[in-house]
N, C-alpha and C positions, 0 to 999 in steps of 0.2 A: 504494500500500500504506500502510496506516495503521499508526505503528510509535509502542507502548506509551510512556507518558511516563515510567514507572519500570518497574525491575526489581527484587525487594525479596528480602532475605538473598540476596548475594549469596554471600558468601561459603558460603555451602553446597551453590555449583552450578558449573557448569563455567566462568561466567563468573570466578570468584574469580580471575583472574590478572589481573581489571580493580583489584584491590587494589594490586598493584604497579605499574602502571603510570601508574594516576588517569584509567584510564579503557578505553573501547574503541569498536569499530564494530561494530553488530549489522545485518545486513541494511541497510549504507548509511546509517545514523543515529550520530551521532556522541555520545556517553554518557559522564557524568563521574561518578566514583565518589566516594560522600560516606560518609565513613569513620563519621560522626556517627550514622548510621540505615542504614547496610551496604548503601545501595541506587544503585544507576544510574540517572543522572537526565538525559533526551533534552538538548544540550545547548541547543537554540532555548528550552526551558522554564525551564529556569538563568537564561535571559537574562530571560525577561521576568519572573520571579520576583523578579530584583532588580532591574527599571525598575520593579515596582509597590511596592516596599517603600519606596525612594529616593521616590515620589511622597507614600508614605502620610507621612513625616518631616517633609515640608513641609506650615508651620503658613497653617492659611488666609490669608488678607489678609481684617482687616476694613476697611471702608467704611461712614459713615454717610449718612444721606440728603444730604448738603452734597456727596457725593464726598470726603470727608479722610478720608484713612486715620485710624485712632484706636486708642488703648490698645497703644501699643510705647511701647517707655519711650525718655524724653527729650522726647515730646509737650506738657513742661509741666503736665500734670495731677498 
């Protein structure tokens, strides 16, 4: 069974007692309430929402043709 990545205003449906709790189980999926957009959110999608945001933060590594790293400060330039 394929089960929805969000659930949106909750609080206007029968789920709203996932307010108070921070969360619930909908047909065996496990759902974290996010107070900020009133929605329920699968919680394996939470996860990897925040492994790709943590990815996005880290700043490339430059490399020139020589293989040296270049332009972080203390390089002397």
């Amino acid at each position: 069974m394929t089960h929805p990545d969000r659930y949106y205003n909750v609080s206007q449906t029968q789920m709203s007692i996932a307010r108070h709790y921070g969360g619930m189980i909908v047909n065996g999926a496990s759902y974290l309430y996010d107070p900020t957009t009133d929605t329920l959110v699968r919680q394996d999608v939470v996860k990897s929402e925040a492994k790709a945001k943590k990815r996005k933060k880290k700043p490339p590594t430059v490399i020139d043709a020589n293989g040296m790293l270049f332009g972080l400060p203390g390089d002397g330039e």
